[in-house]
Backbone as a chain_set.jsonl record, in Angstrom:
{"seq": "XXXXXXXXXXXXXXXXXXXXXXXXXXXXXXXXXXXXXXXXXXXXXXXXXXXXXXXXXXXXXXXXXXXXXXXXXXXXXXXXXXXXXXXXXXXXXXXXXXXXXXXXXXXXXXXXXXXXXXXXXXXXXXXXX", "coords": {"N": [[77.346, 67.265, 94.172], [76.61, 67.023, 97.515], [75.05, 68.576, 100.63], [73.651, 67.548, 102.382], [71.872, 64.673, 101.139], [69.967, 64.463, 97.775], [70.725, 65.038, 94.118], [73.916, 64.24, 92.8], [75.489, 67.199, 91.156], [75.917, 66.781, 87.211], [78.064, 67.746, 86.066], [79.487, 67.833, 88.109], [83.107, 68.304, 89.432], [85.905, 66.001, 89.29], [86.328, 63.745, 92.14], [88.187, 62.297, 94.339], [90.416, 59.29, 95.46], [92.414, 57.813, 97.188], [93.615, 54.185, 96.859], [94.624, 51.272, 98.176], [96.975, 49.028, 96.015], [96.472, 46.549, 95.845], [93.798, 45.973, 96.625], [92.41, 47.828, 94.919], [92.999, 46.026, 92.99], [91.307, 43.99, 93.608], [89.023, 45.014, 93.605], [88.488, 45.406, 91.022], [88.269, 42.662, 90.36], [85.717, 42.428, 91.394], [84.147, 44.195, 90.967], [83.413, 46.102, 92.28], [84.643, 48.702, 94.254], [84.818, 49.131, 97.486], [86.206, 50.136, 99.91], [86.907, 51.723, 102.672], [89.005, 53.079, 103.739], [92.383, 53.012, 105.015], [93.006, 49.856, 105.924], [90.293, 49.916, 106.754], [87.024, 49.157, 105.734], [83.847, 49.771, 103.263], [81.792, 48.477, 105.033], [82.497, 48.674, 107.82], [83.393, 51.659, 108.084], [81.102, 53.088, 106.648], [80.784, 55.041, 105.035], [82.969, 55.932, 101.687], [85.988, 57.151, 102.145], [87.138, 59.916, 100.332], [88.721, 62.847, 98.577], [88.877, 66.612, 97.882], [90.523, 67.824, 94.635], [92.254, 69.239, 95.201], [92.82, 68.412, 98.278], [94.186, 66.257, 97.866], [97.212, 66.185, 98.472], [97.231, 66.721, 100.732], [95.809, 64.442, 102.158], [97.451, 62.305, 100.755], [100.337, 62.863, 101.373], [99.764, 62.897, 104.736], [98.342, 60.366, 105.509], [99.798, 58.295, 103.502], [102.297, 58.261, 102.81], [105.654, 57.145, 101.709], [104.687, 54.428, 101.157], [104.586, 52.448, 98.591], [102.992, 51.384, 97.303], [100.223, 52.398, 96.128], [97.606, 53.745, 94.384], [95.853, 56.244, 93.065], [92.733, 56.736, 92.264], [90.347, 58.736, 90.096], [87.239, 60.027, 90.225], [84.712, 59.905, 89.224], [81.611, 62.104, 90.096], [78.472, 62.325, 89.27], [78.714, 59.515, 87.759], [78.111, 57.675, 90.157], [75.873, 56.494, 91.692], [75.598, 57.066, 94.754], [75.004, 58.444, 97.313], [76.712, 61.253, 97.68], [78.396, 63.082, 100.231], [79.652, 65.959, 101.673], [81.595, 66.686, 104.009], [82.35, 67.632, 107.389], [85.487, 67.342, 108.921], [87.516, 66.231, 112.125], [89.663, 68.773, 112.977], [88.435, 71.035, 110.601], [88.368, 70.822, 108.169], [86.969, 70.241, 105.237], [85.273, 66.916, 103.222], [84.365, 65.227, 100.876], [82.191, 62.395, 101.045], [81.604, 58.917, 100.087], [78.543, 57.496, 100.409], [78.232, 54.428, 99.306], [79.0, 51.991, 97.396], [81.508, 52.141, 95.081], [81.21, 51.89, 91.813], [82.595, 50.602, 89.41], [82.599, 51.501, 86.696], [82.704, 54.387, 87.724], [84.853, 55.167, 88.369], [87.209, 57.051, 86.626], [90.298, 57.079, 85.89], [92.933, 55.017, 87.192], [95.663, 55.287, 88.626], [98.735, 54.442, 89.178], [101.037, 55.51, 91.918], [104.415, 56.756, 92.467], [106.696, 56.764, 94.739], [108.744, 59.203, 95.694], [112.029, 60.854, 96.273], [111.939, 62.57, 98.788], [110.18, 60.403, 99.896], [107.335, 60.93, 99.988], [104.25, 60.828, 97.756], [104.218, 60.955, 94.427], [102.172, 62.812, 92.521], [100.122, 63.264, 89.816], [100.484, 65.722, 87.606], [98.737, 67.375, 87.007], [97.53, 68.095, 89.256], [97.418, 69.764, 92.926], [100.468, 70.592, 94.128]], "CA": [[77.564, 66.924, 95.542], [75.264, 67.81, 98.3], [75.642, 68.533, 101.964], [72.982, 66.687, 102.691], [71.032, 64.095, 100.31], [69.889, 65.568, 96.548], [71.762, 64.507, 93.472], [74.94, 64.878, 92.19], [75.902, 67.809, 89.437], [76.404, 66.597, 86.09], [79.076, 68.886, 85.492], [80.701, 68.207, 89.457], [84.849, 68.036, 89.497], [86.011, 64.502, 89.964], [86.934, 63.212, 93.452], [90.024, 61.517, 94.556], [90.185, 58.399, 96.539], [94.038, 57.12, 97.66], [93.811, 52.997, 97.061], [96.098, 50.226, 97.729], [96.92, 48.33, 94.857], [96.124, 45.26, 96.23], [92.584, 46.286, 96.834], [92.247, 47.918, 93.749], [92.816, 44.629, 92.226], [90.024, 43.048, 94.13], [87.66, 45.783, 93.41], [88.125, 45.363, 89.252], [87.584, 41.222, 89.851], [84.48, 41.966, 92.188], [83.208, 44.823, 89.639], [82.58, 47.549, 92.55], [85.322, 49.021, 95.508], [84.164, 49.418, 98.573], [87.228, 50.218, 100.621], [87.106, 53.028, 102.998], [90.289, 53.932, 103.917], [93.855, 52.11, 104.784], [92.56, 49.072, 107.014], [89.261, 50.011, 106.993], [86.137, 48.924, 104.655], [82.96, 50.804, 103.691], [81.002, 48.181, 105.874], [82.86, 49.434, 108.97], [83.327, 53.03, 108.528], [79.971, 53.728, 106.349], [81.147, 55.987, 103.87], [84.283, 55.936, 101.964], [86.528, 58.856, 102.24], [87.243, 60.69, 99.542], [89.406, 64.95, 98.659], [89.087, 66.751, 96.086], [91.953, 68.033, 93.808], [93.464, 70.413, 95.861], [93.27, 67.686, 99.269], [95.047, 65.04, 97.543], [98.554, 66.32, 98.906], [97.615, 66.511, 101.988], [95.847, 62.995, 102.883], [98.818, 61.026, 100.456], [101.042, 63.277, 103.009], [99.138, 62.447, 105.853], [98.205, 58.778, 105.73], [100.098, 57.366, 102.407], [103.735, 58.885, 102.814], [106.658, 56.377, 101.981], [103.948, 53.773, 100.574], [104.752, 52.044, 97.219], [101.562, 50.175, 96.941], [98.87, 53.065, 96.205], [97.082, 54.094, 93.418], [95.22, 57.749, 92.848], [91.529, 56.763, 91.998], [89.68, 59.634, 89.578], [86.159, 59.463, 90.072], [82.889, 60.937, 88.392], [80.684, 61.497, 90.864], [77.894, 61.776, 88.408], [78.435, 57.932, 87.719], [78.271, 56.724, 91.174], [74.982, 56.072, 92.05], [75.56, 56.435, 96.15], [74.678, 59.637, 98.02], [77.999, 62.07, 98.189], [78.233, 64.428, 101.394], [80.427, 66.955, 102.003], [80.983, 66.855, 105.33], [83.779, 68.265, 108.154], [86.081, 65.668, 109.592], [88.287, 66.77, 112.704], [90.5, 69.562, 112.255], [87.605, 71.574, 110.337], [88.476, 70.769, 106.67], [85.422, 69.266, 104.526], [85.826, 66.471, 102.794], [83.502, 64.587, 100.374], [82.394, 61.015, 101.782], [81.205, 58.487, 98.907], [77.273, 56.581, 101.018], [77.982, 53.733, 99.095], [80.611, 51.079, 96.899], [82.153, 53.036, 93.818], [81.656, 51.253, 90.432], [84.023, 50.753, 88.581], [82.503, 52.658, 85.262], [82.813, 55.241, 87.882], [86.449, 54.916, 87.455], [87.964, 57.756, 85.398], [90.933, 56.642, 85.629], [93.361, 54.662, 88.236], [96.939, 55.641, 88.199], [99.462, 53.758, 90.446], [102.108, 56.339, 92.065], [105.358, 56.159, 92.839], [107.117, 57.238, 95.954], [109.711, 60.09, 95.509], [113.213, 60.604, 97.067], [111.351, 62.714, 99.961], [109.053, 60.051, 101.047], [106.007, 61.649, 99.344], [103.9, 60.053, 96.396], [104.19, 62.082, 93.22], [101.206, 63.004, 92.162], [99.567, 63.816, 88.266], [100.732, 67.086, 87.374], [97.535, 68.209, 86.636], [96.728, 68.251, 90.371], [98.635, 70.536, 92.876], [101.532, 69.723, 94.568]], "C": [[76.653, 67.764, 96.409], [75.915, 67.562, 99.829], [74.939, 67.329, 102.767], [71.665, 66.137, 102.028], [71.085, 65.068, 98.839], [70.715, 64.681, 95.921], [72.833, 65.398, 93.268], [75.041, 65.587, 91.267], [76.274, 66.781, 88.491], [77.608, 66.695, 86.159], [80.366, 69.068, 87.209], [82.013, 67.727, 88.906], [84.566, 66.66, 90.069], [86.138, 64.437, 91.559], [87.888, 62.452, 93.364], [89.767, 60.8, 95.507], [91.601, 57.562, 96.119], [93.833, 55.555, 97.875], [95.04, 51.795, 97.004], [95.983, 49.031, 96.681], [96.498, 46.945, 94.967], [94.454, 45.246, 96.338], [92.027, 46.518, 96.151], [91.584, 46.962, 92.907], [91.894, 43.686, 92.272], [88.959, 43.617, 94.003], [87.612, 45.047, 91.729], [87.758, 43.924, 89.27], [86.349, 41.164, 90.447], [83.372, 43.147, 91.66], [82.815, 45.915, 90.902], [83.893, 47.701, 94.151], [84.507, 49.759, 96.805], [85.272, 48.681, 100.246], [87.321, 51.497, 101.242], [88.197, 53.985, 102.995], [91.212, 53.053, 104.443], [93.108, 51.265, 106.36], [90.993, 49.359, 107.704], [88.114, 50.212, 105.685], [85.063, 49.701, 104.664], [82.07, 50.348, 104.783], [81.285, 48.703, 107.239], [83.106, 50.663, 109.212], [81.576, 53.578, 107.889], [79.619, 54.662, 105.464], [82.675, 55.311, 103.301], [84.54, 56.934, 101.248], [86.878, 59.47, 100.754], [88.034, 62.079, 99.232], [88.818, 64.843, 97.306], [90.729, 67.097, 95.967], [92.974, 68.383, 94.599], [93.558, 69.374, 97.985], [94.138, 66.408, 99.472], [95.905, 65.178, 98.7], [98.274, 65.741, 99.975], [97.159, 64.766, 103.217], [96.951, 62.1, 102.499], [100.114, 61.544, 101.705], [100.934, 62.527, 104.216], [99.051, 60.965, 106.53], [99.126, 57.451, 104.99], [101.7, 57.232, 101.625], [104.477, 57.542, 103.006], [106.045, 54.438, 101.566], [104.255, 53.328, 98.869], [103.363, 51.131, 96.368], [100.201, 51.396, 96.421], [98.262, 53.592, 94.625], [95.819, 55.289, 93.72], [93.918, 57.056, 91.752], [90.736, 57.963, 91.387], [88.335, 59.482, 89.619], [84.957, 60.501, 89.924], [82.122, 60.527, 89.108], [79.324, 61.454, 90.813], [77.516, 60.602, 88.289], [78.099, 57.369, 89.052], [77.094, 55.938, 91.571], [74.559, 55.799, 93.259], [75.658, 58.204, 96.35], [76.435, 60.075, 98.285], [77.749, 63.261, 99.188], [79.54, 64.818, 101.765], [80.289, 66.988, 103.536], [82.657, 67.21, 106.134], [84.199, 66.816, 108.716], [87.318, 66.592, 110.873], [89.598, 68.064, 112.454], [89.825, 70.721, 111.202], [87.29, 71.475, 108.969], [87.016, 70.366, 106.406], [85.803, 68.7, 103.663], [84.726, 65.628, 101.945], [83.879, 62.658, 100.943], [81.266, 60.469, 100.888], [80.166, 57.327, 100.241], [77.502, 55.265, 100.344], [79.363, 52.864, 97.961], [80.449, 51.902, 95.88], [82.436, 51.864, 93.038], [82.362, 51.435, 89.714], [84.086, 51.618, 87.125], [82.261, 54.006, 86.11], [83.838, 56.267, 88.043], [86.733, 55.676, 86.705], [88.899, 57.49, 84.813], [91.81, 56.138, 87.311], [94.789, 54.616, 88.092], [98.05, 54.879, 89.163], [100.434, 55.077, 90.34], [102.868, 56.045, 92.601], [105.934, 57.27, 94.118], [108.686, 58.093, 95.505], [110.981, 59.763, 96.488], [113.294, 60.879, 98.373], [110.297, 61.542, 100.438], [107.66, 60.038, 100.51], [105.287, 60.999, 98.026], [104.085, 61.098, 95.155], [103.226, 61.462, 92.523], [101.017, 63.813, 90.561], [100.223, 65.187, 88.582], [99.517, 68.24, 87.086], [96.7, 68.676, 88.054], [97.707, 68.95, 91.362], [99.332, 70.309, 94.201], [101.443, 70.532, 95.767]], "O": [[76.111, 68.838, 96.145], [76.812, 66.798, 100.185], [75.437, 66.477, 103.503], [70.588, 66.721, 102.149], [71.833, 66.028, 98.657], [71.344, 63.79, 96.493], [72.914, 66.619, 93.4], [74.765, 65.029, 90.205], [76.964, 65.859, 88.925], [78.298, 65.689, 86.324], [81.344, 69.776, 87.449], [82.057, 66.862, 88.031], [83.691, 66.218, 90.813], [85.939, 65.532, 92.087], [88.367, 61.987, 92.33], [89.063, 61.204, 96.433], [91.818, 56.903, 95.102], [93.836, 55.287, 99.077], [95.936, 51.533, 96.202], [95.028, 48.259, 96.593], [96.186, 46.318, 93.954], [93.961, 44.166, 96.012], [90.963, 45.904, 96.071], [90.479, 46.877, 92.372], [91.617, 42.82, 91.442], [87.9, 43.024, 94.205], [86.734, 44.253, 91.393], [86.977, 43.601, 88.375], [85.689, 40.14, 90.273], [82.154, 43.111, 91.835], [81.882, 46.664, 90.613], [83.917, 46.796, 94.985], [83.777, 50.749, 96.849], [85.252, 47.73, 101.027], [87.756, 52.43, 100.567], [88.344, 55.116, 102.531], [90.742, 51.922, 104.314], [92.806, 51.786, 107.434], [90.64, 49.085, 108.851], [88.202, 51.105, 104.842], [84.886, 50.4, 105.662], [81.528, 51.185, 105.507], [80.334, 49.187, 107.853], [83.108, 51.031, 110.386], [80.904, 54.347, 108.577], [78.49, 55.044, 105.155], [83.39, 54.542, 103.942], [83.98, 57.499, 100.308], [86.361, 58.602, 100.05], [87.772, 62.68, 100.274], [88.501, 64.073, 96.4], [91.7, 66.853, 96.682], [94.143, 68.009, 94.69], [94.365, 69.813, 98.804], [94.583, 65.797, 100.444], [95.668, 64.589, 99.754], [98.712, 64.654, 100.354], [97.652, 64.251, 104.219], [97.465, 61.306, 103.287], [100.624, 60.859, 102.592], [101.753, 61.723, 104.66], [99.483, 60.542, 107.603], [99.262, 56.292, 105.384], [102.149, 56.637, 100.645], [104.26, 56.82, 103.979], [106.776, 53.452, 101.667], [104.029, 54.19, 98.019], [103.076, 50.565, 95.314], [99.085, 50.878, 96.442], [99.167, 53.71, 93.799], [94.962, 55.096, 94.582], [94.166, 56.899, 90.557], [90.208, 58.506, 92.357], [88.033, 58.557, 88.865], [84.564, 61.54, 90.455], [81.725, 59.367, 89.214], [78.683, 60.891, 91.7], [76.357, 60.272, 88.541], [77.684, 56.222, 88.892], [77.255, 54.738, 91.792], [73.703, 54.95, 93.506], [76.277, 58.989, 95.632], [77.228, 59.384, 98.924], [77.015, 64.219, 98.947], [80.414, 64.032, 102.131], [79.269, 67.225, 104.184], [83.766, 67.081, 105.616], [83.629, 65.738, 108.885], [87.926, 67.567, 110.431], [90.388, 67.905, 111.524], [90.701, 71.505, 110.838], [86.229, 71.891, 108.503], [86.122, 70.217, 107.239], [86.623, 69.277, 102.949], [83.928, 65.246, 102.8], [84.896, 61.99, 101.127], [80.208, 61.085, 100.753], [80.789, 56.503, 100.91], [76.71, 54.528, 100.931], [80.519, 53.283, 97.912], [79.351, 52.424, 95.685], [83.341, 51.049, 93.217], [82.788, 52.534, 89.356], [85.044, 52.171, 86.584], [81.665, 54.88, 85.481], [83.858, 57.495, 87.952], [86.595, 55.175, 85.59], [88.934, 57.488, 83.582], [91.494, 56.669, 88.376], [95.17, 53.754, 87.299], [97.655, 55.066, 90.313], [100.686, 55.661, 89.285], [102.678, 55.125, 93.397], [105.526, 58.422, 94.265], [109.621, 57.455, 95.02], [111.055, 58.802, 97.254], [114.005, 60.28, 99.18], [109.578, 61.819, 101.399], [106.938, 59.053, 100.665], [106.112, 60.639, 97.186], [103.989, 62.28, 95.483], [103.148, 60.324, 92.06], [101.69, 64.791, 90.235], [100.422, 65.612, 89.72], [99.492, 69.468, 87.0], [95.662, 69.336, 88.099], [98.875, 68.923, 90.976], [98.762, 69.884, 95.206], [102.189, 70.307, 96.72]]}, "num_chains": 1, "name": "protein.A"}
């Protein structure tokens, strides 16, 4: 990942991208997703958004709380083949933003999650709560 332009590490940590299952479904019959974010595509925002490990919580928190429809996207950003930038988004965080549609052999894996008794999605265990 780069701040600006350059390739991707080999060896970079996946990325995480929060999709609705419905969308999902239309990425694997159209062979490439290119869904920015909830009601918004990459053609209209220009990127699509992206955390890593440790920002999951807080966008499924944030945007995806109380949602039964979503699925936790793993993605090698290695495979992608679209400029990744690290970049700040309001509030000061930094957040990786995927230049282009995410193929599907870029796909690690796509997990559907389920919505807890708080509200909250429960998330892999391997990622932190």
């Amino acid at each position: 990942m780069t701040d600006a332009g350059g390739a991707v590490p080999s060896g970079a940590a996946p990325l995480f991208h929060l999709a609705l299952s419905d969308e999902w479904a239309a990425a694997r019959d159209a062979g490439v997703y290119d869904r920015s974010t909830v009601g918004r595509s990459l053609a209209e925002e220009g990127f699509i958004h992206c955390s890593f490990a440790e920002q999951v919580r807080g966008t499924a928190d944030r945007y995806y709380r109380g949602r039964d429809d979503v699925v936790l996207l793993r993605i090698a950003p290695a495979r992608l083949g679209s400029e990744v930038r690290v970049e700040p988004v309001p509030g000061g965080d930094r957040f990786p933003h995927v230049y282009g549609p995410i193929p599907l052999d870029a796909v690690e894996r796509a997990e559907p999650l389920r919505v807890g008794s708080d509200g909250r999605l429960v998330l892999p265990a391997d990622l932190p709560r």
